[in-house]
VOTI-707320 format. One record per residue (C-alpha): residue number from 1; x, y, z. Coordinates in steps of 0.2 Angstrom, whole numbers, plus 5000, padded with zeros to 4 digits. Layout:
<atoms>
<atom><seq>NUM</seq><x>X</x><y>Y</y><z>Z</z></atom>
...
</atoms>
This chain:
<atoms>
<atom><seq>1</seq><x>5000</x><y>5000</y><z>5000</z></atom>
<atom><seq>2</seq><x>5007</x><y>5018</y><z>4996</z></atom>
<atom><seq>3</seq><x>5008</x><y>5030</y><z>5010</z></atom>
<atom><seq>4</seq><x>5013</x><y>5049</y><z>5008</z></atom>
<atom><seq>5</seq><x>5013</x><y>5057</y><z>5025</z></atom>
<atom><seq>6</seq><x>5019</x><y>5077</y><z>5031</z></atom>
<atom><seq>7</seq><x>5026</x><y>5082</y><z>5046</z></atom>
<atom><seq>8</seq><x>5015</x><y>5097</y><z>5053</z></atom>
<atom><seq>9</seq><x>5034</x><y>5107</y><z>5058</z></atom>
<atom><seq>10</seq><x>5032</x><y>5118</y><z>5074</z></atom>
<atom><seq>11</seq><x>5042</x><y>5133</y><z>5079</z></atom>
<atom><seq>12</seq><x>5050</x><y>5124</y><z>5091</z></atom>
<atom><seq>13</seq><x>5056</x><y>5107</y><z>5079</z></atom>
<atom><seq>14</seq><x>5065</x><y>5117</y><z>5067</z></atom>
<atom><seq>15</seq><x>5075</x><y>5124</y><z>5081</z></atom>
<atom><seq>16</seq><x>5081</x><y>5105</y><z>5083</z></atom>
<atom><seq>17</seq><x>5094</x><y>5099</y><z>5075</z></atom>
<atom><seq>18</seq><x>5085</x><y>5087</y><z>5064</z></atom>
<atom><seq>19</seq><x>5068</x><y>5083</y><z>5061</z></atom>
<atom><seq>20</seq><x>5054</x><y>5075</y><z>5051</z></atom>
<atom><seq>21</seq><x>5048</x><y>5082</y><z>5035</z></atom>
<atom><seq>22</seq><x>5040</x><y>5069</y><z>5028</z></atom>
<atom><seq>23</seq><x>5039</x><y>5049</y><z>5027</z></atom>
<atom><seq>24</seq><x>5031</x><y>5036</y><z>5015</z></atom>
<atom><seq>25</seq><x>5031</x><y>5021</y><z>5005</z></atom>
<atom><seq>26</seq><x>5027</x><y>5017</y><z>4988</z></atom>
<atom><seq>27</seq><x>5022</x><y>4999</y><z>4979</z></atom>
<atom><seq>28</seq><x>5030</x><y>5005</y><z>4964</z></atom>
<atom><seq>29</seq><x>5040</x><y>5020</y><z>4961</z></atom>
<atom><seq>30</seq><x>5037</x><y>5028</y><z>4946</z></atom>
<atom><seq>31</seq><x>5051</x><y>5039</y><z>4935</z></atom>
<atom><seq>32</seq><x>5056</x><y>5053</y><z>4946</z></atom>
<atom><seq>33</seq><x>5069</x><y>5068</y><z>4939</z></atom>
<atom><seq>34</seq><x>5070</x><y>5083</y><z>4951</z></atom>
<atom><seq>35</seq><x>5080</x><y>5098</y><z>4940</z></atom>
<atom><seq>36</seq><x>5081</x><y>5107</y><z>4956</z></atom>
<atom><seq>37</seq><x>5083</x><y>5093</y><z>4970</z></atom>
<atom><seq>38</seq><x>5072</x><y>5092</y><z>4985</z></atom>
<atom><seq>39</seq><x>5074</x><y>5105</y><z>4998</z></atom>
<atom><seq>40</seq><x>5075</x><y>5091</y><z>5010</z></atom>
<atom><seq>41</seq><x>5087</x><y>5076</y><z>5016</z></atom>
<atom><seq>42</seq><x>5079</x><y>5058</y><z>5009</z></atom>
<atom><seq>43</seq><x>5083</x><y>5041</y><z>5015</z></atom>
<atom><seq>44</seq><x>5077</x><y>5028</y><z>5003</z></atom>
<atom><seq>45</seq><x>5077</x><y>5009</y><z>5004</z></atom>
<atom><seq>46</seq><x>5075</x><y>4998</y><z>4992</z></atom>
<atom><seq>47</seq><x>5061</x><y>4982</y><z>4998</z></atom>
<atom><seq>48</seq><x>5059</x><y>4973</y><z>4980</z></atom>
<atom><seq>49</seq><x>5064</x><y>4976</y><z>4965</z></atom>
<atom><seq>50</seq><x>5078</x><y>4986</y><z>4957</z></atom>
<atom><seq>51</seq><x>5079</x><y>5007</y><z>4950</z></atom>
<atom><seq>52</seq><x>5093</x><y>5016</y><z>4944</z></atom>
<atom><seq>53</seq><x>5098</x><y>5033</y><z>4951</z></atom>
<atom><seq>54</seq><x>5106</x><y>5047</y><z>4941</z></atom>
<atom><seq>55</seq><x>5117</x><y>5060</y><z>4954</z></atom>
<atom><seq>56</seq><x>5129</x><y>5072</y><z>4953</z></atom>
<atom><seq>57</seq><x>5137</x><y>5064</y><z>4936</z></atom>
<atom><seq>58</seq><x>5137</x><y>5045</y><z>4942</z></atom>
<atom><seq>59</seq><x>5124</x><y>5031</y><z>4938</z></atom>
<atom><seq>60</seq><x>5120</x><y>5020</y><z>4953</z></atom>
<atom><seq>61</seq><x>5109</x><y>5003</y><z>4955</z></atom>
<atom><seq>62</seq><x>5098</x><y>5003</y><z>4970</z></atom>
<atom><seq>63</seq><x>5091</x><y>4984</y><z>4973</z></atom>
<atom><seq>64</seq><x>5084</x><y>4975</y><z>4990</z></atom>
<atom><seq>65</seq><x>5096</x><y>4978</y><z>5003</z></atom>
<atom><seq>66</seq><x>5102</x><y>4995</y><z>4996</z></atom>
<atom><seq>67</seq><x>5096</x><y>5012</y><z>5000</z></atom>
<atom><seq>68</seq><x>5099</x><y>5030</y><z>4993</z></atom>
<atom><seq>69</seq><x>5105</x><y>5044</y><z>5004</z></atom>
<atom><seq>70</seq><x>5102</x><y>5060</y><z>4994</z></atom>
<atom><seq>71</seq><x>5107</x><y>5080</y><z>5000</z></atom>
<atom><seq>72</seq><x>5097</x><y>5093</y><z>4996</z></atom>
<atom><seq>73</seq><x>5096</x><y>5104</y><z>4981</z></atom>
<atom><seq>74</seq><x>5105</x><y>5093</y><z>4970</z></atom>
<atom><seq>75</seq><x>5099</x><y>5087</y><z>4953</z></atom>
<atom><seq>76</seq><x>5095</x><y>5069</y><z>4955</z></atom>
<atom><seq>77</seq><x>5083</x><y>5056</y><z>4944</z></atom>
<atom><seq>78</seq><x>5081</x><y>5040</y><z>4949</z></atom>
<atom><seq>79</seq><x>5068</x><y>5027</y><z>4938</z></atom>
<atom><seq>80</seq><x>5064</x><y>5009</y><z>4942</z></atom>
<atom><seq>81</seq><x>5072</x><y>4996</y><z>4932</z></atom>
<atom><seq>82</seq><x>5065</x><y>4977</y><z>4939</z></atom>
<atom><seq>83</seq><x>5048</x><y>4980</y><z>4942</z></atom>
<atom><seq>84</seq><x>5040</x><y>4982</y><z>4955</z></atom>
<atom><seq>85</seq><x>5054</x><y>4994</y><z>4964</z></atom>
<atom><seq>86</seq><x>5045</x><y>4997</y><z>4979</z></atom>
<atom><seq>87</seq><x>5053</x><y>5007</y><z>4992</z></atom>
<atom><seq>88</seq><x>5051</x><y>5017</y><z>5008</z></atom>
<atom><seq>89</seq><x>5056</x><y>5032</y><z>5013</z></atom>
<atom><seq>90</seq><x>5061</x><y>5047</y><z>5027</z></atom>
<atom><seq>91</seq><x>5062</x><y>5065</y><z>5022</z></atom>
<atom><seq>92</seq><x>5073</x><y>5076</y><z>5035</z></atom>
<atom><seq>93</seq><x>5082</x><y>5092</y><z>5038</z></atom>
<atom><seq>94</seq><x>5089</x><y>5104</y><z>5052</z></atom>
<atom><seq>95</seq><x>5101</x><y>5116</y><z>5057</z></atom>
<atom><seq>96</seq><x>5114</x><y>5105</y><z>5060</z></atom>
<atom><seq>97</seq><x>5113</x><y>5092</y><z>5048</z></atom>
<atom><seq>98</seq><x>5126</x><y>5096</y><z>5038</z></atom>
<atom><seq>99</seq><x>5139</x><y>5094</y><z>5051</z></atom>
<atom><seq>100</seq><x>5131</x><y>5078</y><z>5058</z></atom>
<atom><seq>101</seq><x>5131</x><y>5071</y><z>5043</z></atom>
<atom><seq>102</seq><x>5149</x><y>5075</y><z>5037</z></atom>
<atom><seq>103</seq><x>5155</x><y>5068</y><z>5057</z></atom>
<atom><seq>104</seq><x>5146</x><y>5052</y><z>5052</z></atom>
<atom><seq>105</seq><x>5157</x><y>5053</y><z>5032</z></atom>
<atom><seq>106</seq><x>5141</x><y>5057</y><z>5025</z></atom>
<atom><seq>107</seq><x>5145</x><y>5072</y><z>5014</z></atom>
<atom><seq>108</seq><x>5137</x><y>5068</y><z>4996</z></atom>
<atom><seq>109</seq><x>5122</x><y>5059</y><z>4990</z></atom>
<atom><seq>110</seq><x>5127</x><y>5043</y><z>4987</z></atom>
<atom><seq>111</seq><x>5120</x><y>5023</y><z>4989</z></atom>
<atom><seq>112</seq><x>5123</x><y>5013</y><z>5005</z></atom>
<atom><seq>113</seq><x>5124</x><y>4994</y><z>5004</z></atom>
<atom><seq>114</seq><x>5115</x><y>4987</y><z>5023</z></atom>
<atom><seq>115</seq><x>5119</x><y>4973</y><z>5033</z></atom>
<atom><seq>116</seq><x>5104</x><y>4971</y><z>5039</z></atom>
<atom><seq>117</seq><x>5090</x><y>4980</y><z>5032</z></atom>
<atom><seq>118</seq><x>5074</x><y>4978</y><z>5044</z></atom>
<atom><seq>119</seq><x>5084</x><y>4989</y><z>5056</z></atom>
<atom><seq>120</seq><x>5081</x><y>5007</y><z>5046</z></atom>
<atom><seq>121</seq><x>5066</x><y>5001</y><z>5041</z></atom>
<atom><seq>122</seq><x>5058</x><y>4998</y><z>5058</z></atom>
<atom><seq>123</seq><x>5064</x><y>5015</y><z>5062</z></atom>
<atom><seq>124</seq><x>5053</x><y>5024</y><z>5045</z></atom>
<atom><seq>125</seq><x>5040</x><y>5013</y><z>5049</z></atom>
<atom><seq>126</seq><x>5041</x><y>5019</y><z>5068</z></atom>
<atom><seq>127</seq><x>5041</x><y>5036</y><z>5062</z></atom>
<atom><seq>128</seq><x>5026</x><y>5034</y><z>5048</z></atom>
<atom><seq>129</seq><x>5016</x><y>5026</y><z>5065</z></atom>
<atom><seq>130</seq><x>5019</x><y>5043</y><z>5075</z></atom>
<atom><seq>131</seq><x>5015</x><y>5053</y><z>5062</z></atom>
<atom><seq>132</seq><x>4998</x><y>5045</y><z>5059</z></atom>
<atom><seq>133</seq><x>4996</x><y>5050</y><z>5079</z></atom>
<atom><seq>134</seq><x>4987</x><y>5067</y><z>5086</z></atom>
<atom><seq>135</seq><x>5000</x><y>5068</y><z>5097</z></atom>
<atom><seq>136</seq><x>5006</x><y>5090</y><z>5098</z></atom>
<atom><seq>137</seq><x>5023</x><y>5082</y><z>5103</z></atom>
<atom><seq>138</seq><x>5024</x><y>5068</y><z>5089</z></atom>
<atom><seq>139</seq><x>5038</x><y>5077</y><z>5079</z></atom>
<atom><seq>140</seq><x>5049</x><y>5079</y><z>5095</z></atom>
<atom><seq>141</seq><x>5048</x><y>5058</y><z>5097</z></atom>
<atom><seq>142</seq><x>5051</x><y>5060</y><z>5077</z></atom>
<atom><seq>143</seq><x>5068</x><y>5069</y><z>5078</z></atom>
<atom><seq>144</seq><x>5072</x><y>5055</y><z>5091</z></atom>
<atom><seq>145</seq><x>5068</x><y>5041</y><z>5077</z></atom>
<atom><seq>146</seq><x>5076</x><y>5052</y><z>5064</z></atom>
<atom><seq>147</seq><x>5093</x><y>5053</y><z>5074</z></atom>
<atom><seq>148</seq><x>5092</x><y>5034</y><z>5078</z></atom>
<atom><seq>149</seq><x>5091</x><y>5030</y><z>5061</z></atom>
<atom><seq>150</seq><x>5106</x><y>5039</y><z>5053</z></atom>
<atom><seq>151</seq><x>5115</x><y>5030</y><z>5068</z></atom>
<atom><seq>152</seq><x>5108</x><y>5015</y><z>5060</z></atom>
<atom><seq>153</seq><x>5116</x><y>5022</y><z>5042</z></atom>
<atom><seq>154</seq><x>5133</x><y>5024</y><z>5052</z></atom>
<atom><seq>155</seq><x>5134</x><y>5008</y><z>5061</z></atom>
<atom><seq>156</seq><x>5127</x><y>4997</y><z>5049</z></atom>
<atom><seq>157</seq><x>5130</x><y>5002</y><z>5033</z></atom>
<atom><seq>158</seq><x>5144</x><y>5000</y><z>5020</z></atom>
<atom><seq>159</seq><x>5147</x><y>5010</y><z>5003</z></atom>
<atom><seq>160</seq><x>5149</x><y>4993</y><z>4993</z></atom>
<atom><seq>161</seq><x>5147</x><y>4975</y><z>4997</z></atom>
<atom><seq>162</seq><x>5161</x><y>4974</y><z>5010</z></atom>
<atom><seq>163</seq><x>5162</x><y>4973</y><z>5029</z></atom>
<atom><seq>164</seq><x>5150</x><y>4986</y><z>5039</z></atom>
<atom><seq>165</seq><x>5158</x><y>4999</y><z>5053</z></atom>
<atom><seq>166</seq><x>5150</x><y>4986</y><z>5067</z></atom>
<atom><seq>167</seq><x>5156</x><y>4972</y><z>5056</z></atom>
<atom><seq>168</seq><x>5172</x><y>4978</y><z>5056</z></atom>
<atom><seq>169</seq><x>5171</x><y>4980</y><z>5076</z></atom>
<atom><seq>170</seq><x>5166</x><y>4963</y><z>5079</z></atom>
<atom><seq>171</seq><x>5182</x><y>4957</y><z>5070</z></atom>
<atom><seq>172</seq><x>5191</x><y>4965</y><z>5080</z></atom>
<atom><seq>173</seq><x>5185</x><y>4959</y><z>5096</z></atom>
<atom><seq>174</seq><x>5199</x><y>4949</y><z>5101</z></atom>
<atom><seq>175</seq><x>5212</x><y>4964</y><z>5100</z></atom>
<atom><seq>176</seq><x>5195</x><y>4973</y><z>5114</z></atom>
<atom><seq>177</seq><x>5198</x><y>4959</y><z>5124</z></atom>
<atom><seq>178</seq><x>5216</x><y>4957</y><z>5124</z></atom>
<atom><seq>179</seq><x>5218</x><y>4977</y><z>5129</z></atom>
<atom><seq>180</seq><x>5205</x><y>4973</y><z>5142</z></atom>
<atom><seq>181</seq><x>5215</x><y>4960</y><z>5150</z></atom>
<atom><seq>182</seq><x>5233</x><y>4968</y><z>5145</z></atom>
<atom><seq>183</seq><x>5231</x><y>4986</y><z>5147</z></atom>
<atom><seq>184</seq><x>5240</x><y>4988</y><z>5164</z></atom>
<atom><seq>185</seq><x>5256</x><y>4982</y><z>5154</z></atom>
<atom><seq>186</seq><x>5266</x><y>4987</y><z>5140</z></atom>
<atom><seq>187</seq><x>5257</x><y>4983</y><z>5122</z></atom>
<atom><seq>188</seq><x>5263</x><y>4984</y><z>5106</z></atom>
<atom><seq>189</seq><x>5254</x><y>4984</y><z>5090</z></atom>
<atom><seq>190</seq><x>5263</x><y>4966</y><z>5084</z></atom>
<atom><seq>191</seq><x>5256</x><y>4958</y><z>5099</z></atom>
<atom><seq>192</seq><x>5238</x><y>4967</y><z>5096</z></atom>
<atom><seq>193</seq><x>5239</x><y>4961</y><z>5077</z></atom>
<atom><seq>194</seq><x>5243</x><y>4943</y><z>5085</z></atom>
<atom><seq>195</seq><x>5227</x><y>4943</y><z>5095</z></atom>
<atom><seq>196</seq><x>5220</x><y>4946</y><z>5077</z></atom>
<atom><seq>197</seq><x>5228</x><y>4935</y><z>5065</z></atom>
<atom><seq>198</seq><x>5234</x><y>4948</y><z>5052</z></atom>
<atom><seq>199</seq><x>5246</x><y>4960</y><z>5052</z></atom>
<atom><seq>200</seq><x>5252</x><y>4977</y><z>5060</z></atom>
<atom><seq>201</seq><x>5249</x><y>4985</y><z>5044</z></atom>
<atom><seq>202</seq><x>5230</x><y>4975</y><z>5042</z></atom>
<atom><seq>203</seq><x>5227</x><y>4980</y><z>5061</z></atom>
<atom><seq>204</seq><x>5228</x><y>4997</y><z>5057</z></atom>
<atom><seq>205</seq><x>5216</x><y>4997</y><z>5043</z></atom>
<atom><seq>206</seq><x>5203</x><y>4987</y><z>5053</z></atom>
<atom><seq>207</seq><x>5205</x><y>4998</y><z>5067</z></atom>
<atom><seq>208</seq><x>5201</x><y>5015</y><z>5053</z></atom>
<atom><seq>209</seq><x>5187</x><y>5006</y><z>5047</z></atom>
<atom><seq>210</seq><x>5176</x><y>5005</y><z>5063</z></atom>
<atom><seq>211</seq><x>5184</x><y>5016</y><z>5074</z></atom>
<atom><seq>212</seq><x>5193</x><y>5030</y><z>5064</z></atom>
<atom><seq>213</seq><x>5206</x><y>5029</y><z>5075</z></atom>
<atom><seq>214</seq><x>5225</x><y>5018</y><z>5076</z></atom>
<atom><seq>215</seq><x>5226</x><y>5004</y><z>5087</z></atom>
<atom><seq>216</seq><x>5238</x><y>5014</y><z>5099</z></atom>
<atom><seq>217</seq><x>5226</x><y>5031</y><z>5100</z></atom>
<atom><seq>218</seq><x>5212</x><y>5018</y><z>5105</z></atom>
<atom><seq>219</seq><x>5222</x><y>5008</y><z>5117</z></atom>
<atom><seq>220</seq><x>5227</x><y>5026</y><z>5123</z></atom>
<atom><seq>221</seq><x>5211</x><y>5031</y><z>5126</z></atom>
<atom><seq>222</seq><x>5205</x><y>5015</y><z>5135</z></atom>
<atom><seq>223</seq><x>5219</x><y>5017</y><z>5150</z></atom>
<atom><seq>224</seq><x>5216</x><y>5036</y><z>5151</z></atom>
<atom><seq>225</seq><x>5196</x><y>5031</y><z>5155</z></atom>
<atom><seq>226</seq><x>5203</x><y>5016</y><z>5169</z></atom>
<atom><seq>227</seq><x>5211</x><y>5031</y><z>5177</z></atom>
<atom><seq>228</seq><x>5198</x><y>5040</y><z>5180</z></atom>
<atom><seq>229</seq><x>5190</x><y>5025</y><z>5186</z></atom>
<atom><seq>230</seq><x>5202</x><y>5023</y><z>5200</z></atom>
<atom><seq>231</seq><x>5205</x><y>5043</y><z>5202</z></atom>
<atom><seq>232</seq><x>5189</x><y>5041</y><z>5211</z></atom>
<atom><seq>233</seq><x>5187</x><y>5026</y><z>5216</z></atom>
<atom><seq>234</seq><x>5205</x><y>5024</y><z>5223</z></atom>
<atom><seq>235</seq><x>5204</x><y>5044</y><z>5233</z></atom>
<atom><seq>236</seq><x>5220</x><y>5040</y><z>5243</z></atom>
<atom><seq>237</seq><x>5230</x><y>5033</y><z>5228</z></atom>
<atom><seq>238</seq><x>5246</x><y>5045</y><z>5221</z></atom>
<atom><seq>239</seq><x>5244</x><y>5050</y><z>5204</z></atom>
<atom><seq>240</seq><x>5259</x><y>5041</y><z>5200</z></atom>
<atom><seq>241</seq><x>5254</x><y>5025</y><z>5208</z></atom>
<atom><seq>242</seq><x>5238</x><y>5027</y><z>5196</z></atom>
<atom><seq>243</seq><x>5250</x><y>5031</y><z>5181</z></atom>
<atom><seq>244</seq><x>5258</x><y>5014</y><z>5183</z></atom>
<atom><seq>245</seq><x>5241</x><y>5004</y><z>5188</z></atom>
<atom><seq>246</seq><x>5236</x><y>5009</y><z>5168</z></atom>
<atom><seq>247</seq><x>5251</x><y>5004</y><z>5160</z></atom>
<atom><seq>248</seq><x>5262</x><y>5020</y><z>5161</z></atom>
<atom><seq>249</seq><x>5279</x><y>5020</y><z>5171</z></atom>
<atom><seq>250</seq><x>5284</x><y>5038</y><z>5167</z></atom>
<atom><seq>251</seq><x>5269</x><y>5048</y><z>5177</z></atom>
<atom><seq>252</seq><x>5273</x><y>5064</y><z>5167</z></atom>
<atom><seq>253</seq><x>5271</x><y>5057</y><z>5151</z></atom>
<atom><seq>254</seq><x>5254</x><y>5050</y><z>5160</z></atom>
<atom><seq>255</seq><x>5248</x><y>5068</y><z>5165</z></atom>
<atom><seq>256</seq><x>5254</x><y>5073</y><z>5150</z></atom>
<atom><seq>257</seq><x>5242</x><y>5062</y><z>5141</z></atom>
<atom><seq>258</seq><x>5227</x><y>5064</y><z>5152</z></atom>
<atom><seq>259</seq><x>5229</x><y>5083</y><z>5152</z></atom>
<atom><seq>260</seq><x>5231</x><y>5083</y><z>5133</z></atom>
<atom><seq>261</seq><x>5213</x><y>5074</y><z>5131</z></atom>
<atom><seq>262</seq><x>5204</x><y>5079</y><z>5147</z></atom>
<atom><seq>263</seq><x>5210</x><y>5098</y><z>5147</z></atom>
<atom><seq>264</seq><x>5214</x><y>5097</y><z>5164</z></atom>
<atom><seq>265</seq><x>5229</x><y>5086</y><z>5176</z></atom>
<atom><seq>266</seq><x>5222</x><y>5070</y><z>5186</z></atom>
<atom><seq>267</seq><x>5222</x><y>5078</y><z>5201</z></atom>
<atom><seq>268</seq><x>5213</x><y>5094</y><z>5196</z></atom>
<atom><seq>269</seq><x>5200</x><y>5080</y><z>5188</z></atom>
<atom><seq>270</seq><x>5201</x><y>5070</y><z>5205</z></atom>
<atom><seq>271</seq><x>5195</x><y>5088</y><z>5215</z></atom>
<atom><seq>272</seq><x>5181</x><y>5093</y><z>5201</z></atom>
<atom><seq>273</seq><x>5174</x><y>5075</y><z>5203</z></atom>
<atom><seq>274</seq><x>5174</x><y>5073</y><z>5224</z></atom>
<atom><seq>275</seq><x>5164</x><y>5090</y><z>5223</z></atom>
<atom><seq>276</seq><x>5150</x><y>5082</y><z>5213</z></atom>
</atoms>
């Protein structure tokens, strides 16, 4: 069944930093070419069938499992190819969508492969339900949904038929562990990549691929957050004793660290902490 549902936009939701413009589905799309864009950010998945989209100079095909994330204001077309392409579909927009979009590496339209498709969907049909409501406050749980569901697009989604950003975070689940057992002690990135199987060079790229990050910033991270942990757990505990109960036996280089991503020293954060 086709469904073309609009968001009734307060005041007050386009002061969020996303919300719902619109949401629907359609049995079988029909030829669409927009000259000027849509003022408006879409999300649309593929159920059955397959459609070709035409953006920004580049031809795409968009079959089950597959979903188009397009930008707005920018010349697209998109027609169905196996019939029927029936597909469904979010519409959103906000103040700051841009920037969220571009911290997630969303910065063109493009087409997203999904590991596992029901999980947007749930979210547009979730947000079609709430939009049927009277509920004043509908849009508010909408912006919620909306924000969940390009989570979903982070997490799950890949931009061919390779490994997914959680994917790639399950794989590296024995290099989690090992740190978590480890990180009191000196680690290398050979013994990392050996908990893994591959190499230094193939643990590094795994690590970029779900977490942005190298093995050695994450590992970094992960002890700095111990020592809070025992900063206030531990209140009679030196500094340095803390230093070397998370793997560090030089204690500047500890505070060093810790001030560098907490912009202030453990024991300023140890005071701030007791007062709350």
């Amino acid at each position: 069944m086709d469904h073309n549902i609009f968001g009734v936009i307060t005041e007050m939701e386009m002061k969020f930093p996303m919300y719902v413009t619109s949401v629907g589905s359609w049995h079988n799309q029909e030829p669409m070419r927009r000259e000027a864009g849509f003022p408006d950010y879409q999300w649309i998945q593929t159920l059955n069938g397959m459609g070709r989209l035409e953006v920004a100079g580049k031809s795409y095909t968009v079959s089950q499992g597959q979903g188009m994330l397009l930008f707005p204001n920018e010349k697209h077309e998109y027609t169905p190819v196996r019939e029927p392409w029936s597909l469904k579909w979010v519409t959103f927009n906000g103040a700051h969508m841009a920037d969220m979009l571009a911290s997630m590496h969303f910065e063109t339209s493009m087409v997203l492969y999904l590991t596992n498709p029901d999980i947007t969907l749930s979210k547009i049909g979730a947000i079609l339900s709430l939009l049927r409501l009277q509920n004043p406050l509908r849009g508010v749980e909408c912006s919620g949904l909306v924000y969940q569901l390009l989570l979903d697009l982070f997490l799950y989604t890949s931009h061919s038929e390779v490994r997914s950003k959680q994917q790639h975070a399950e794989q590296l689940a024995p290099a989690f562990h090992y740190i978590e057992e480890n990180y009191d002690q000196s680690i290398s990135l050979q013994q990392l990549a050996d908990s893994l199987g591959v190499t230094p060079q193939h643990t590094c790229l795994l690590f970029q691929q779900a977490l942005g990050i190298r093995p050695i910033t994450y590992l970094t991270h992960y002890r700095l957050r111990k020592a809070k942990e025992l900063l206030l757990q531990q209140l009679d505990m030196e500094v340095r004793d803390v230093a070397q109960h998370v793997g560090y036996e030089d204690s500047s280089y500890f505070i060093k660290l810790f001030k560098k991503q907490e912009g202030l020293t453990p024991s300023h954060f140890r005071k701030i902490h007791r007062r709350l």
